[in-house]
Backbone bond lengths (Angstrom), bond angles and torsions (degrees), N, CA, C in turn:
res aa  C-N    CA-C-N  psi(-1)  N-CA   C-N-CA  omega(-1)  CA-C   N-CA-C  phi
1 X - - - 1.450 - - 1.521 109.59 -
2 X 1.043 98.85 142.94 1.948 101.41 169.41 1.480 125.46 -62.76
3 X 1.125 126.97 167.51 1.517 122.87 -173.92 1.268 108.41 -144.45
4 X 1.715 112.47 134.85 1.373 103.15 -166.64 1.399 108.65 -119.33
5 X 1.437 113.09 160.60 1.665 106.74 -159.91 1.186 101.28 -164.58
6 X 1.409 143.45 -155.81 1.665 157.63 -175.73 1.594 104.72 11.73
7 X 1.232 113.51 31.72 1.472 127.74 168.61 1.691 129.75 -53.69
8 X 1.023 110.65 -33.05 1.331 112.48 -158.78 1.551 105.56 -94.37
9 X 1.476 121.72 172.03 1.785 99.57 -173.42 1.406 115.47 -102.00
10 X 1.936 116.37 35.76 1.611 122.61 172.97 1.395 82.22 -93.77
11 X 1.718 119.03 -48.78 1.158 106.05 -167.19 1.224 142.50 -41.86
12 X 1.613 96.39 -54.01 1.547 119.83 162.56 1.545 123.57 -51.08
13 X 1.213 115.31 -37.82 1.400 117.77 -173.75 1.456 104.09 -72.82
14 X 1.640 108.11 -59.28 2.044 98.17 167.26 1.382 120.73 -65.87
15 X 1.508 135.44 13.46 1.292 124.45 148.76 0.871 110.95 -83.53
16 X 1.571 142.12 -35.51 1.342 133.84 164.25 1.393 113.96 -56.55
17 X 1.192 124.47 -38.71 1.618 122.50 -160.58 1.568 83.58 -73.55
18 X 1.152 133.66 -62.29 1.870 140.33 -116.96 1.259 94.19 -116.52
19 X 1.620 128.73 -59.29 1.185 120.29 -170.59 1.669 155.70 -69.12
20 X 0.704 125.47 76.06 1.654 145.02 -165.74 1.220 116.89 -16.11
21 X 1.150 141.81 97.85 1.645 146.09 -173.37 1.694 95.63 -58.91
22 X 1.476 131.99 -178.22 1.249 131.63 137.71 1.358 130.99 -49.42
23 X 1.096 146.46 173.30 1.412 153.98 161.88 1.148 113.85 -92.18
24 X 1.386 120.16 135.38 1.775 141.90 -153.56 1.833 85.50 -67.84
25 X 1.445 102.48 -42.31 2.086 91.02 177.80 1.476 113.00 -65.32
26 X 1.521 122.18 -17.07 1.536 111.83 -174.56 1.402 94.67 -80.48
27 X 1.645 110.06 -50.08 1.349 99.89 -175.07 1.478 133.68 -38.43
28 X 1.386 104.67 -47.30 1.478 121.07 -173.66 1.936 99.72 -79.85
29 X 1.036 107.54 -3.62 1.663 98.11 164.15 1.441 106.19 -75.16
30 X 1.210 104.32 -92.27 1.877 103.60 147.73 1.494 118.02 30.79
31 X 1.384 96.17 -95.57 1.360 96.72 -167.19 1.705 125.39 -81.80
32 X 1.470 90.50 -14.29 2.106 114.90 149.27 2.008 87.33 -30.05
33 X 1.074 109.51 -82.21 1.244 122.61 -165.92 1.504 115.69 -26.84
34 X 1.785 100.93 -63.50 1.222 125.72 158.63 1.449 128.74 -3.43
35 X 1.623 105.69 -79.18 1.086 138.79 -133.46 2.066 84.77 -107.20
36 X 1.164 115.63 -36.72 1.808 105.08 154.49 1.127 121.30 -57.67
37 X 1.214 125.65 -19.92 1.461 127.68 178.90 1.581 113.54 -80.32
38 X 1.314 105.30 -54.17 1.563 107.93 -163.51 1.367 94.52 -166.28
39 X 1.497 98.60 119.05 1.426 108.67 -172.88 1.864 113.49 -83.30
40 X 1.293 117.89 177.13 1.715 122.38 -133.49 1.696 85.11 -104.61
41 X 0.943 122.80 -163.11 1.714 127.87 -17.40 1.958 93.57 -53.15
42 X 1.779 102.75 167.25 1.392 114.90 166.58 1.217 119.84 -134.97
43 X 1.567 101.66 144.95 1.618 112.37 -164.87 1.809 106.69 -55.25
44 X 1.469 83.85 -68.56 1.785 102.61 -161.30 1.614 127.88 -143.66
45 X 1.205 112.70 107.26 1.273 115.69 179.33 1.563 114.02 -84.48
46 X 1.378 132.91 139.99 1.232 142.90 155.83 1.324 133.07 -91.22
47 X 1.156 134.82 93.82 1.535 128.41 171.35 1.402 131.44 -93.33
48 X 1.708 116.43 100.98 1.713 111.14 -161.38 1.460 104.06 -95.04
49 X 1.170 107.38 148.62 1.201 138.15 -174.82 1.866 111.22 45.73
50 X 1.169 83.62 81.70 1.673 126.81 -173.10 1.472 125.37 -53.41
51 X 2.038 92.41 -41.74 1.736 104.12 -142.98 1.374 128.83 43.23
52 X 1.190 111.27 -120.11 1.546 119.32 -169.98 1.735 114.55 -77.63
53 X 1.600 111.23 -7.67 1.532 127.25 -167.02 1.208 124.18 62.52
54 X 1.852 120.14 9.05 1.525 112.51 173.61 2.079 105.06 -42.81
55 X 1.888 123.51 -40.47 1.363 80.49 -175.72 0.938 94.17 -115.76
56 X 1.404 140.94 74.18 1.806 151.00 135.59 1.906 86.29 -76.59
57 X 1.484 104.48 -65.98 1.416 107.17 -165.64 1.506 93.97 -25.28
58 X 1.265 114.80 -84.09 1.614 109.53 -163.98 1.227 135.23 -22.61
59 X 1.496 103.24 -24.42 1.994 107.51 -175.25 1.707 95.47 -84.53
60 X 1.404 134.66 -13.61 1.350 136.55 -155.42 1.989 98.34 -57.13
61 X 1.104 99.50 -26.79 1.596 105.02 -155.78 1.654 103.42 -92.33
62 X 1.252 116.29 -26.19 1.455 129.00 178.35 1.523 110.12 -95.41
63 X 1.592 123.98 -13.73 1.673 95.82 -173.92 1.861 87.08 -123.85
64 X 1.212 102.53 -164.47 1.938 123.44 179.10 1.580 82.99 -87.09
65 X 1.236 131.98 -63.30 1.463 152.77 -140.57 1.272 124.93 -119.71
66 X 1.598 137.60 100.39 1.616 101.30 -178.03 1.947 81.73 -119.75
67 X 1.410 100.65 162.96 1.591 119.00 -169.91 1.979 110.06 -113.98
68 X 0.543 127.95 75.44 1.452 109.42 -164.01 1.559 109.60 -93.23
69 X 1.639 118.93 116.51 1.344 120.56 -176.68 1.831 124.07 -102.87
70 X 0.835 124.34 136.54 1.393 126.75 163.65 1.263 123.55 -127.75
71 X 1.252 124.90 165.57 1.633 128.95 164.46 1.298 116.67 -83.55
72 X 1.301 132.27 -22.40 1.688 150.41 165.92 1.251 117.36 -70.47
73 X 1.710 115.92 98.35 1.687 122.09 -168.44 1.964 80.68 -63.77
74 X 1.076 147.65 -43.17 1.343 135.47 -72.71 2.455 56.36 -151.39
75 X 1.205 131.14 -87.74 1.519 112.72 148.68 1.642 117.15 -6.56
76 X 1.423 126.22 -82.50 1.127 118.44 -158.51 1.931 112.95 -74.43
77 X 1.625 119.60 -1.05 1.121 132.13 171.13 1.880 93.40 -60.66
78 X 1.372 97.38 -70.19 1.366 102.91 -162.14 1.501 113.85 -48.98
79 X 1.334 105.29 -46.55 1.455 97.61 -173.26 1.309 118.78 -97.66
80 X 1.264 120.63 18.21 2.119 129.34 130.89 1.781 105.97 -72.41
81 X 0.781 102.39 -39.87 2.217 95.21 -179.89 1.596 97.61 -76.78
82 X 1.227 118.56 -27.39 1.940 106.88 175.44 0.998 105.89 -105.15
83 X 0.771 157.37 25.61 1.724 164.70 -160.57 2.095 97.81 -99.37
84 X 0.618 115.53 125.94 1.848 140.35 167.91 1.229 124.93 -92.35
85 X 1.580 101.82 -79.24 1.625 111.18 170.93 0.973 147.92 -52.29
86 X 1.214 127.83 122.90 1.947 104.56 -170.86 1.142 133.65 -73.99
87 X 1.529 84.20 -12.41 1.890 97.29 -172.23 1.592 117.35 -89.98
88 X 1.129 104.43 26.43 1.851 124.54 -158.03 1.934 89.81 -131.38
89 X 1.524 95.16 134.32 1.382 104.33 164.81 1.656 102.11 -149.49
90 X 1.558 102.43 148.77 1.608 96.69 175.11 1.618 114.41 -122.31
91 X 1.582 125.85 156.06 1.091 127.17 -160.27 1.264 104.11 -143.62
92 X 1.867 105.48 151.95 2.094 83.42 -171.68 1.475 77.09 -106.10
93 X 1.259 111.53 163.28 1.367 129.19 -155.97 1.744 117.71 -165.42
94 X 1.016 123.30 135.73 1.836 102.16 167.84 1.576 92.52 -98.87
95 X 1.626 116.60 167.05 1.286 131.63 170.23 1.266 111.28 -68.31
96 X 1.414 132.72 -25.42 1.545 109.43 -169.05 1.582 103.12 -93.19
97 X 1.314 124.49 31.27 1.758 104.97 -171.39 1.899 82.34 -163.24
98 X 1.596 115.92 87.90 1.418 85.15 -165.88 1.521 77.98 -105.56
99 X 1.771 106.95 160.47 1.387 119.12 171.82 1.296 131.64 -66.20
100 X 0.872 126.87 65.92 1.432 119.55 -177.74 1.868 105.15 -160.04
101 X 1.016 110.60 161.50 1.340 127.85 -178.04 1.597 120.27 -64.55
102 X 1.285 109.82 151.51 1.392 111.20 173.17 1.501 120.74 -57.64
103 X 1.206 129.39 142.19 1.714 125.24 -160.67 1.114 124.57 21.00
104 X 1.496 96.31 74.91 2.027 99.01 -169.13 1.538 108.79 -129.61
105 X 1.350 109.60 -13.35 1.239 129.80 156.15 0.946 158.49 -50.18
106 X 1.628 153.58 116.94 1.457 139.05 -177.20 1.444 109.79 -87.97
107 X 1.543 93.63 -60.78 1.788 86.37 -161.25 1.931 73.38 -147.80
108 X 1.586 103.90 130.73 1.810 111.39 130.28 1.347 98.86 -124.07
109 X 1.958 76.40 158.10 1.244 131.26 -172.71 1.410 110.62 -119.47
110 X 1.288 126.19 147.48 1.338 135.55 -178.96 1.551 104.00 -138.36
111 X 1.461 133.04 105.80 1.643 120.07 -168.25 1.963 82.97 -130.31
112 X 1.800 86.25 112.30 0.979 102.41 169.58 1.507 135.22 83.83
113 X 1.576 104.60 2.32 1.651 107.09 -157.23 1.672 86.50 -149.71
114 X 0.972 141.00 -16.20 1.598 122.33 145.64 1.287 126.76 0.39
115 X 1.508 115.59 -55.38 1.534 120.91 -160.35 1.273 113.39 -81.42
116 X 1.716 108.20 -22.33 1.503 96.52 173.61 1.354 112.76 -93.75
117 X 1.474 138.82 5.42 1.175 124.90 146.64 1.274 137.81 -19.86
118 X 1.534 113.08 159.95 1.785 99.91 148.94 1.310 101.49 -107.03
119 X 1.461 91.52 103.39 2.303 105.20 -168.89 1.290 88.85 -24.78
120 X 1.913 113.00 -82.83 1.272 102.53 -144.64 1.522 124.82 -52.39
121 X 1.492 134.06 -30.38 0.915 115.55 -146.93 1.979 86.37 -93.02
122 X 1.121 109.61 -36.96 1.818 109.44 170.51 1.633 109.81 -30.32
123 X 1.464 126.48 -35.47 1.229 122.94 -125.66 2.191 81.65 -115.56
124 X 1.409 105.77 -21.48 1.146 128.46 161.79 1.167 121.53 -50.41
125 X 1.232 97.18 -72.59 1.948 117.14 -170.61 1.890 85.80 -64.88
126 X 1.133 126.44 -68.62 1.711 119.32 -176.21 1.225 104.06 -36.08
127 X 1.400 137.12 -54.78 1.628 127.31 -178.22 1.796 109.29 -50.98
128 X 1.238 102.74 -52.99 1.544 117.93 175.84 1.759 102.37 -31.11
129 X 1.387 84.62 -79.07 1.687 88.99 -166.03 1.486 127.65 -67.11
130 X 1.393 106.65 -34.26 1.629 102.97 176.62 1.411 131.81 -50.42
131 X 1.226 105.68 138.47 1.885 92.66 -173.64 1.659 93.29 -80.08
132 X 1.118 113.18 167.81 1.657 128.50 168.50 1.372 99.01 -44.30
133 X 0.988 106.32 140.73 1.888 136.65 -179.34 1.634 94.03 48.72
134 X 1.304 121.70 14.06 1.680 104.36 151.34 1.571 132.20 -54.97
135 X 1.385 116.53 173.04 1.139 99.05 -175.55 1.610 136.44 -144.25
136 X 0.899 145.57 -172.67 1.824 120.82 -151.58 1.839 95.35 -143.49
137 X 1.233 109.79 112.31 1.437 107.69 173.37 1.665 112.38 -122.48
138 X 1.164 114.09 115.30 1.490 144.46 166.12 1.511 110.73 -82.92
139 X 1.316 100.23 135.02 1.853 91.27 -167.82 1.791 92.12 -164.35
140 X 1.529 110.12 131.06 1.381 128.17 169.47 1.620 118.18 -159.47
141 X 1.266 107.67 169.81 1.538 112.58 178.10 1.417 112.49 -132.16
142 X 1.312 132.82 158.59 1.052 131.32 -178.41 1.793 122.22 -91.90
143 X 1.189 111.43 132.25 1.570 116.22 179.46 1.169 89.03 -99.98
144 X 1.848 108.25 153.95 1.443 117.55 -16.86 1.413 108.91 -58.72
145 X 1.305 112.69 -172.51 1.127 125.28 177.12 1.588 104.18 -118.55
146 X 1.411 112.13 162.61 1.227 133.18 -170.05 1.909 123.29 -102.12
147 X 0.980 86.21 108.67 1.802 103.20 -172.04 1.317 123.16 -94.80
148 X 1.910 117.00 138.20 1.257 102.38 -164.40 1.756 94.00 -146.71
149 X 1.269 102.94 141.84 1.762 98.74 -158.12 1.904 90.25 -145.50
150 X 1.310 100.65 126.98 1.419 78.29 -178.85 1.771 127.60 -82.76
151 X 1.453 108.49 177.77 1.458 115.89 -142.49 1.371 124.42 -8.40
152 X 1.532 103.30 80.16 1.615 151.13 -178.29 1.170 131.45 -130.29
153 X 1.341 153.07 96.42 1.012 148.22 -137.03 1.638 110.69 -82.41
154 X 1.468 107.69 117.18 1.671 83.03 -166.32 1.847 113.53 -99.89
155 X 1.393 84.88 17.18 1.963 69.10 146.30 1.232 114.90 -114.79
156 X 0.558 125.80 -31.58 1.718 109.05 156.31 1.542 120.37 -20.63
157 X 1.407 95.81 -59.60 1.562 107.42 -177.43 1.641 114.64 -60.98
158 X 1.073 113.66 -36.41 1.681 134.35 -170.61 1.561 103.49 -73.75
159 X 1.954 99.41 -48.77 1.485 85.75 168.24 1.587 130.04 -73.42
160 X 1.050 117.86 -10.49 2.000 131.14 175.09 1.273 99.00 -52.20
161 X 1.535 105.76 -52.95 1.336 128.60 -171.16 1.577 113.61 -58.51
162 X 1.003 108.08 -76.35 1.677 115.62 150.28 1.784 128.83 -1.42
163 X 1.416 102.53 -66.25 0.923 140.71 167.51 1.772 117.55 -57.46
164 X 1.201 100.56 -57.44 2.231 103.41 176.75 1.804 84.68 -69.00
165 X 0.866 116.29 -54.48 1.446 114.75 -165.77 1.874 96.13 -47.28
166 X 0.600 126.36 -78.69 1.478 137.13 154.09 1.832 119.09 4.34
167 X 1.249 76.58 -45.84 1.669 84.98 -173.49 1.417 103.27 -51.30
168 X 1.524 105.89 -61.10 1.681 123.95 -167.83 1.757 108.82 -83.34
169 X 0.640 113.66 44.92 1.868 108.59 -158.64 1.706 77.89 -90.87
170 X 1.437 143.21 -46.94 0.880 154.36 -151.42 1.537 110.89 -77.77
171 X 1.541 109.10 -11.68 1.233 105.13 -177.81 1.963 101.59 -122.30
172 X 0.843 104.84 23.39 1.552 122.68 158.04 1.524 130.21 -54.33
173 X 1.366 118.46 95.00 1.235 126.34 -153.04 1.741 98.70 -71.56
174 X 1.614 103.69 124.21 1.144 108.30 -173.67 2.031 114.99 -79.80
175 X 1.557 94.60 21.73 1.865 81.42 151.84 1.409 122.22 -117.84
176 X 0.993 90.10 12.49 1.502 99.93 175.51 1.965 119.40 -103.10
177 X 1.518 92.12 -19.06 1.509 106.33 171.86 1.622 125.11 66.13
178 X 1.219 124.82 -171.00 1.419 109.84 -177.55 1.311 136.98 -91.94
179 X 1.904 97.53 -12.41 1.365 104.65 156.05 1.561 119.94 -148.53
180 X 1.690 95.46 120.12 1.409 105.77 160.78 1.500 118.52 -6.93
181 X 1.279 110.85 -89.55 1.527 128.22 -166.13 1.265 109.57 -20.30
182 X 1.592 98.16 -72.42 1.394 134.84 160.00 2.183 104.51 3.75
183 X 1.141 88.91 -78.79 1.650 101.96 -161.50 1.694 102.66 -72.54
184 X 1.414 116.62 -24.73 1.170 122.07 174.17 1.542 124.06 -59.97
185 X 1.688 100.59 -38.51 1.399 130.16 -169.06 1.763 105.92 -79.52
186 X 1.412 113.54 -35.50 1.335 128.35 149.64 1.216 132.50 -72.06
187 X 1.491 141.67 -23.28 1.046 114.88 123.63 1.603 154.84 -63.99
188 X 1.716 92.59 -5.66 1.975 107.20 169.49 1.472 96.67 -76.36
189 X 1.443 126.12 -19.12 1.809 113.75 -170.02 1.640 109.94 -94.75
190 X 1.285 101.37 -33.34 1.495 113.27 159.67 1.084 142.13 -28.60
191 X 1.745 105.49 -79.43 1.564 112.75 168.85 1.677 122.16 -53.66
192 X 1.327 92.02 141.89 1.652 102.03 -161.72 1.880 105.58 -89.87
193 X 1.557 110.68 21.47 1.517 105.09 -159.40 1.904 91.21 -103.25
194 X 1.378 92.55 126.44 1.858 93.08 -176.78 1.367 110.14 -65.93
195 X 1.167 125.59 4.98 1.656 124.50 -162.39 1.702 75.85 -123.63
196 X 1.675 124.75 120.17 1.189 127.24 162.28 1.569 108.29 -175.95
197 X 1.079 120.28 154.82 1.178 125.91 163.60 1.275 132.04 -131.39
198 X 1.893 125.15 174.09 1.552 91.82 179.10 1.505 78.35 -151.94
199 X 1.782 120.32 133.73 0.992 127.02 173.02 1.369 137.51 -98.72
200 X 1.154 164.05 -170.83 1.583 152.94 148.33 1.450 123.54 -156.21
201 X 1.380 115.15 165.79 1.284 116.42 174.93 1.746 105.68 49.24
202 X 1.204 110.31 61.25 1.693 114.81 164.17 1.405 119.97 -142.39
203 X 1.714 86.71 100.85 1.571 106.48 -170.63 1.781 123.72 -66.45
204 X 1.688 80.81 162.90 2.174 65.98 -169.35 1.823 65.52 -142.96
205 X 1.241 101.67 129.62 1.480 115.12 161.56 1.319 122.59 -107.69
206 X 1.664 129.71 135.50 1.457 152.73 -179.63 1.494 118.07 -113.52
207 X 1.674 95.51 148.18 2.064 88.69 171.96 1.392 77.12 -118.96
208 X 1.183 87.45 143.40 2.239 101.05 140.67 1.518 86.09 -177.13
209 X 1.914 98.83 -174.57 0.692 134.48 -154.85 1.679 111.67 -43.89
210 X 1.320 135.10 175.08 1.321 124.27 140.95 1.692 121.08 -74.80
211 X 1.626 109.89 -31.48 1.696 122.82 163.07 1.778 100.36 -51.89
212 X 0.834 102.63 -34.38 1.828 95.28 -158.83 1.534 93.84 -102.87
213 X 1.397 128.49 -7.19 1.797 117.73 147.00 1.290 110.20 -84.19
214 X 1.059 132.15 -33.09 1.441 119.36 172.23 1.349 126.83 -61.88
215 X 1.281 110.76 -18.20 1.531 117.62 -161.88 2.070 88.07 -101.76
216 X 1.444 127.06 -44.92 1.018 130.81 176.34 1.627 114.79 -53.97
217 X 1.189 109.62 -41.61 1.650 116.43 159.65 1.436 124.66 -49.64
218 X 1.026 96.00 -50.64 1.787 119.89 -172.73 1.786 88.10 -66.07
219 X 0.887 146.27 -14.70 1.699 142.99 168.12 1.146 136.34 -90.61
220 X 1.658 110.68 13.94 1.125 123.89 -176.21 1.539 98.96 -93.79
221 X 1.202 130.88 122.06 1.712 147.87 162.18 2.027 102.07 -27.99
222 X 0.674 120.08 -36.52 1.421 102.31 174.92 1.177 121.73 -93.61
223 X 1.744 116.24 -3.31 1.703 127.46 176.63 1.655 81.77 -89.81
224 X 0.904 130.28 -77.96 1.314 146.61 167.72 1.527 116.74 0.42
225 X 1.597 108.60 -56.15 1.338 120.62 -162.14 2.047 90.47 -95.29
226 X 1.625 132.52 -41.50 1.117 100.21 148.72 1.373 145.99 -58.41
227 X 1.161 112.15 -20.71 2.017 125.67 -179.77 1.522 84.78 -71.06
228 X 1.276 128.03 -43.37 2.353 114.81 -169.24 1.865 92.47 -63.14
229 X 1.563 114.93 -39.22 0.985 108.59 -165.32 1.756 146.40 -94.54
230 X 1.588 85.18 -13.38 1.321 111.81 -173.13 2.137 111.18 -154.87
231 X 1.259 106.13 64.05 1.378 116.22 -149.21 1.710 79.06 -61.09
232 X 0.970 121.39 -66.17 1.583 128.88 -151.79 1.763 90.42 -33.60
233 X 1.784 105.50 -76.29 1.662 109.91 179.78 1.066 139.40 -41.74
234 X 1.757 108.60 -15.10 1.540 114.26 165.17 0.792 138.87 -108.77
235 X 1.486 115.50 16.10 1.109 138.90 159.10 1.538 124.82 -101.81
236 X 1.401 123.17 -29.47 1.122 117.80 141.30 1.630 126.15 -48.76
237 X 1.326 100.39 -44.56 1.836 95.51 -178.53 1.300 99.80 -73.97
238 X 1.250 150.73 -34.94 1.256 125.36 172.36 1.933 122.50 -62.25
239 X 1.486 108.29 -48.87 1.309 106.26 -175.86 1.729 94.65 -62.32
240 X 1.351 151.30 -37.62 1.354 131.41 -163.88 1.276 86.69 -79.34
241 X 1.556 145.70 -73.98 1.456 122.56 175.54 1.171 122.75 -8.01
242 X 0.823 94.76 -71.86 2.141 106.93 -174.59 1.871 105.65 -46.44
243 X 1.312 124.97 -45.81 1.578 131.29 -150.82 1.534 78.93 -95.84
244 X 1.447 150.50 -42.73 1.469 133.97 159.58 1.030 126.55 -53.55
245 X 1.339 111.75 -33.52 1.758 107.60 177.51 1.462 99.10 -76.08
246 X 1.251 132.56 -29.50 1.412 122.99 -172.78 1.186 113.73 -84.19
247 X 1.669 118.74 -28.45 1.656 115.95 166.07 1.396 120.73 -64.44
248 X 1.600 110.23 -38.84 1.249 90.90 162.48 1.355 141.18 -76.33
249 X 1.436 113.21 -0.44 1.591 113.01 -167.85 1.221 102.64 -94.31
250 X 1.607 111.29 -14.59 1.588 121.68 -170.87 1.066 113.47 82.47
251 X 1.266 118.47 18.92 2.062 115.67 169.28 0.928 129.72 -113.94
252 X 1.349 132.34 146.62 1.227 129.70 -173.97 1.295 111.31 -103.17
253 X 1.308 128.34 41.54 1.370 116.58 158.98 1.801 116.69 -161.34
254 X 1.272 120.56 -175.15 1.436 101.25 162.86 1.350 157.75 -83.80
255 X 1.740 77.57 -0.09 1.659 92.72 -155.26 1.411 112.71 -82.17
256 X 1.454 114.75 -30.22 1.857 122.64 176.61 1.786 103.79 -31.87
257 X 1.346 114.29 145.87 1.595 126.84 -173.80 1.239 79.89 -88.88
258 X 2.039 103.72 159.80 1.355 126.28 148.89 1.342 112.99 -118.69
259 X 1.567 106.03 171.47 1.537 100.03 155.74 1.878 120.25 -90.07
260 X 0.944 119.68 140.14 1.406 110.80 -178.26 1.501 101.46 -120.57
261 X 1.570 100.83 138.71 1.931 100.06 -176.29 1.736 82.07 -133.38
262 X 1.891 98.52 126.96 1.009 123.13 155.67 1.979 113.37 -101.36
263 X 1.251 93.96 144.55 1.345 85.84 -170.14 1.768 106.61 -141.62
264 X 1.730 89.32 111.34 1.948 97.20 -152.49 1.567 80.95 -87.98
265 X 1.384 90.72 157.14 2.088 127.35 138.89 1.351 104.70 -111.69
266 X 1.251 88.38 159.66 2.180 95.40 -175.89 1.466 88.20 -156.49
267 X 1.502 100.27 165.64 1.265 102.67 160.29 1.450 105.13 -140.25
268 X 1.399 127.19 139.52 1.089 126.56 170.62 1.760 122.85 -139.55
269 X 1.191 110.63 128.72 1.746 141.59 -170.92 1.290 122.98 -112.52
270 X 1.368 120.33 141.29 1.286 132.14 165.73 1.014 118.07 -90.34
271 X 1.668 137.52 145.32 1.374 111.81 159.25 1.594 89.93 -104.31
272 X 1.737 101.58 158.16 1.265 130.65 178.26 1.265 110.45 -74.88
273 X 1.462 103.68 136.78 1.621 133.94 172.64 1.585 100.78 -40.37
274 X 1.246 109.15 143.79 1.264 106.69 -157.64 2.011 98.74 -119.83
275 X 1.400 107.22 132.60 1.450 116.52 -174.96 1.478 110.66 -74.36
């Protein structure tokens, strides 16, 4: 069954503030993929469970159409008030029943929100809708994440990291399991389409703030799901996080930039031309 979460509209608003879309180079790997399959122009891309749509935005430039769905009215608020493009619309939606017609599809994408599906029946409705040689993009990164501060030792830093992550390990929603990768890597063995691939370890590095890593941390579903449950304790574990990362960097405040390395697996598939 699916599992629902980042519902409420603090949530939504710090996925917009904190949370990191892909990079315009992952994207265009992506659709590298794409574009071997079945060459362009393209109707319509779908991206489910969206949130706020910082990376729906990204497909705006590659399709006629992009669709961006979530289960979060309170998600799809935000990303109609940030919304730019015209060629972008968002819809609240669950993943296992998506609206649209049989082979009506170019390419979905799922960045980051796969796992709370109910895979199989998600992985269903994508066969449903894709037109022949459409195409299926799966996309995540691995926590913790990787920190870089200069002349700072960054394992040190990685292990802090390690460690806050640690705090909440206990509030780890058991359908999602203990590792990401893991379920991703099972759905690349899954799909029955001979045209597929499955990638890993491909870093995309960011600066900002140390405020704006803390707050990007603070958005992970199991910080999240202790803060619904134990506000006092997760908020202490974040502010002592925060006052270690700053002792070690030697600063006294939040504002100094880091480097931040996210480091995706994806999976991406064709479905086959159809007889």
């Amino acid at each position: 069954m699916a599992c629902r979460y980042f519902e409420g509209k603090e949530q939504a608003s710090s996925y917009w503030k904190h949370r990191l879309p892909p990079s315009d180079h992952l994207i265009q790997q992506l659709l590298e993929f794409m574009e071997k399959q079945k060459a362009g122009p393209y109707e319509l891309a779908v991206d489910v469970g969206c949130g706020p749509g910082r990376g729906t935005a990204l497909l705006a430039k590659h399709f006629a159409s992009v669709v961006g769905l979530d289960v979060s009215p309170a998600q799809i608020e935000v990303a109609l008030q940030r919304s730019k493009e015209p060629n972008i619309d968002f819809r609240q939606s669950v993943a296992e029943e998506l609206p649209f017609s049989d082979s009506s599809v170019d390419l979905v994408t799922s960045m980051s929100a796969f796992h709370w599906f109910d895979r199989q029946r998600f992985l269903q409705e994508v066969h449903r809708v894709l037109k022949p040689r459409g195409c299926l993009v799966l996309l995540c990164y691995h926590l913790p994440l990787d920190l870089n501060y200069p002349n700072c030792c960054s394992h040190t830093l990685s292990q802090i990291n390690k460690e806050f992550s640690h705090g909440f390990q206990s509030h780890r929603q058991t359908h999602v399991g203990p590792d990401h990768k893991k379920l991703y890597k099972d759905a690349y063995d899954s799909i029955p389409y001979p045209v597929k691939e499955w990638h890993e370890k491909v870093p995309v590095k960011r600066t900002m703030t140390l405020s704006n890593y803390i707050g990007l941390e603070e958005t992970c579903g199991d910080y999240q799901a202790l803060l619904r449950d134990d506000p006092q304790k997760a908020t202490k574990l974040s502010q002592d996080f925060a006052q270690r990362l700053m002792s070690v960097m030697g600063v006294t405040s939040m504002e100094p930039e880091v480097e931040v390395i996210q480091t995706y697996f994806y999976v991406v598939a064709c479905k086959p031309q159809e007889v």
